[in-house]
C-alpha positions as CSV (number, residue, x, y, z in Angstrom):
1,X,0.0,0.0,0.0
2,X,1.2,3.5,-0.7
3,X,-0.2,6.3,1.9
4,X,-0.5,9.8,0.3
5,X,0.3,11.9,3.0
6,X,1.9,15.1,1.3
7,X,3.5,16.2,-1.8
8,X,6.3,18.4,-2.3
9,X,5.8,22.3,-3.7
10,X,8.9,23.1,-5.5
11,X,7.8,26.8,-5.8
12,X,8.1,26.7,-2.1
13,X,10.6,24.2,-1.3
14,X,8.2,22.6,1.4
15,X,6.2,19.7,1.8
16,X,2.2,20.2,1.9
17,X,-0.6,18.3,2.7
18,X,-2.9,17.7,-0.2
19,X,-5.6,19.7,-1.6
20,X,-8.5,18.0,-0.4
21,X,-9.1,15.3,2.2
22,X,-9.5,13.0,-1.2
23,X,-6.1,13.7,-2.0
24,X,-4.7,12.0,1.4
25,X,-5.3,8.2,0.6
26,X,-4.0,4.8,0.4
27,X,-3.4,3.3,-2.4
28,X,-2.9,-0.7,-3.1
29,X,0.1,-1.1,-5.2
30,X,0.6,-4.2,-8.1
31,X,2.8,-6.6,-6.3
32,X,5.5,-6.0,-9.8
33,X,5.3,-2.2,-8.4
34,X,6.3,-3.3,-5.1
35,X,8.9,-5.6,-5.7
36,X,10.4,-2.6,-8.0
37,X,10.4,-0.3,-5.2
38,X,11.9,-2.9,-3.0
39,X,14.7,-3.3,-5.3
40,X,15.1,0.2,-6.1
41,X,15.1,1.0,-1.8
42,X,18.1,-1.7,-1.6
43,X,19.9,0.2,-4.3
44,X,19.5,3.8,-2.7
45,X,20.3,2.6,0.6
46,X,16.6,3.0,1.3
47,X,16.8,6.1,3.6
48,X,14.7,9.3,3.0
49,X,12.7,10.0,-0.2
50,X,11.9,7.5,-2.6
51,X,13.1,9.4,-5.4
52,X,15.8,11.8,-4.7
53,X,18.0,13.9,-6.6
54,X,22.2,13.4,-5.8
55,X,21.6,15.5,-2.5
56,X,19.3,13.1,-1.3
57,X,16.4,16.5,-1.9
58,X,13.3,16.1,-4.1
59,X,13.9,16.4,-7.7
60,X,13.4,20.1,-9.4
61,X,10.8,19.4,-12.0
62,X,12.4,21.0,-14.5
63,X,15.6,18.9,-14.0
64,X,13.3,15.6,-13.7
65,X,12.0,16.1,-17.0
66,X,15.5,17.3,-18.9
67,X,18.1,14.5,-16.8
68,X,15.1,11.6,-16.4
69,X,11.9,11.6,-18.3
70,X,12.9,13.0,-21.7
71,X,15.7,9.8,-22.1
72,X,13.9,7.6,-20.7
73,X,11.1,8.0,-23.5
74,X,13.7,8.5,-26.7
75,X,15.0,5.2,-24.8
76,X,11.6,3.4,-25.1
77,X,11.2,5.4,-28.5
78,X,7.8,6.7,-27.5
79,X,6.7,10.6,-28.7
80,X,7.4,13.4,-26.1
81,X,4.5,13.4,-23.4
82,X,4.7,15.3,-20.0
83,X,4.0,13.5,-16.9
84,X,1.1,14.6,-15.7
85,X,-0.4,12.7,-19.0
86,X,1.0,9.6,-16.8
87,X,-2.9,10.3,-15.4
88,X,-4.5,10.1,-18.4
89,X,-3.3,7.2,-19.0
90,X,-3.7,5.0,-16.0
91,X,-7.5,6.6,-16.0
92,X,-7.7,5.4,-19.6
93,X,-6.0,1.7,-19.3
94,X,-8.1,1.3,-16.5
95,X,-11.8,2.6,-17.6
96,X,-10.9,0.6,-20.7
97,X,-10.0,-2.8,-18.6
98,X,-13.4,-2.5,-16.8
99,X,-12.7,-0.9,-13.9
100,X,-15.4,1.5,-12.2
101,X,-14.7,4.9,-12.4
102,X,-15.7,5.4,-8.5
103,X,-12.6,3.4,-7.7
104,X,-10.3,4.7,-10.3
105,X,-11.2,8.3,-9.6
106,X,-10.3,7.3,-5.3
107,X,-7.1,5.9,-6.4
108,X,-6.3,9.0,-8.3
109,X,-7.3,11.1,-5.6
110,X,-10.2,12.6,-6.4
111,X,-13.5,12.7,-4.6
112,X,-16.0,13.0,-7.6
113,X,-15.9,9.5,-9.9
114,X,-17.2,12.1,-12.9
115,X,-13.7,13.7,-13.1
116,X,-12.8,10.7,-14.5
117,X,-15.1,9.9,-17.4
118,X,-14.9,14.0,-18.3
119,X,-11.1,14.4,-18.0
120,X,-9.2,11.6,-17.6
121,X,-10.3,8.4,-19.5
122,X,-10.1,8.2,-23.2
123,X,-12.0,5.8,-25.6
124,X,-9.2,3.5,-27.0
125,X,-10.5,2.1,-30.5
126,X,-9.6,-1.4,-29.4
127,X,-12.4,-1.2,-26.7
128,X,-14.9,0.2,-29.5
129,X,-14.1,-2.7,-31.9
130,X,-14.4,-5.0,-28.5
131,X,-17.8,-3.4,-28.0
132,X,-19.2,-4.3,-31.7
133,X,-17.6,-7.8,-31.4
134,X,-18.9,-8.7,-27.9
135,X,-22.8,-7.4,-29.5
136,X,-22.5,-8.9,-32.6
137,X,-21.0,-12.3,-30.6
138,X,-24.4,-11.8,-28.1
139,X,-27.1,-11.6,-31.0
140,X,-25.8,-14.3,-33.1
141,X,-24.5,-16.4,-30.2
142,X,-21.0,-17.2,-31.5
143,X,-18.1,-17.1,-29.3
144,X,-16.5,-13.4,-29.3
145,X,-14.0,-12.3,-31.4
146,X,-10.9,-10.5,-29.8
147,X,-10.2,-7.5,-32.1
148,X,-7.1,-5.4,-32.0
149,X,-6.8,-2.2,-33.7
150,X,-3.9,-0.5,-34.9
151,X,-3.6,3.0,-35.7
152,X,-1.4,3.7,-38.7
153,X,-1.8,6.1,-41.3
154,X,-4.8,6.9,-42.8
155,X,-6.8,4.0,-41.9
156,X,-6.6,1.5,-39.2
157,X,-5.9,-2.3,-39.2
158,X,-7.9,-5.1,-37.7
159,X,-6.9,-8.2,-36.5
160,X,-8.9,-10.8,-35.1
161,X,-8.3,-13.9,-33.3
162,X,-10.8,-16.5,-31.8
163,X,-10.9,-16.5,-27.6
């Protein structure tokens, strides 16, 4: 579990307590996150802040996204995104894997589940195809089709495979 506490203001060089009493909340982690975070507290020496810079202080943002986050995505070859879209897409991977937006929007820390069907989630066109599958599957009582799409160019590809 990971307990949200406080979060650090780098305008004021302070730790401060979150927004609203949604925003202090525990969250269950994956256990791959967990075992990560163990590893990564054995390599640190596992004293202080999870992710430090080389003083052992929170990270300026600005320096996070030059020294850390831009390589690590020309690394993974993905196009530039900023972090906060890191929320977008966690709300989006997981209103498209089923899960209810009331629980999503807690882990998230917000207090209102809307926030996360208006701002967050996005419709991926592989759970639009699943949608038309799954109906189509339901009326003429086959066995679903799993349908991938892929975005390329000026049209996308379909794929299907049997369950």
């Amino acid at each position: 579990m990971l307990h949200v506490r406080r979060s650090w203001d780098h305008r004021g060089s302070k730790f401060v307590e979150p927004e609203t009493s949604a925003g202090q909340r525990t969250v269950p982690l994956s256990g791959w996150l967990v075992k990560e975070l163990k590893a990564h507290r054995e390599r640190t020496g596992g004293t202080g802040l999870v992710f430090a810079n080389g003083n052992g202080r929170p990270h300026n943002p600005s320096n996070l996204r030059r020294d850390v986050w831009i390589p690590l995505l020309k690394r993974a070859g993905v196009p530039y995104r900023d972090m906060y879209s890191l929320r977008a897409t966690f709300a989006t991977m997981a209103h498209a894997s089923g899960e209810e937006a009331f629980n999503v929007s807690r882990m998230m820390g917000h207090r209102r589940s809307t926030l996360v069907d208006q701002v967050y989630a996005r419709t991926l066109q592989s759970g639009l195809a699943s949608v038309a599958s799954a109906v189509a599957a339901r009326v003429l009582g086959d066995q679903p089709l799993r349908l991938r799409v892929i975005e390329g160019g000026a049209r996308d590809v379909r794929e299907t495979e049997k369950r």
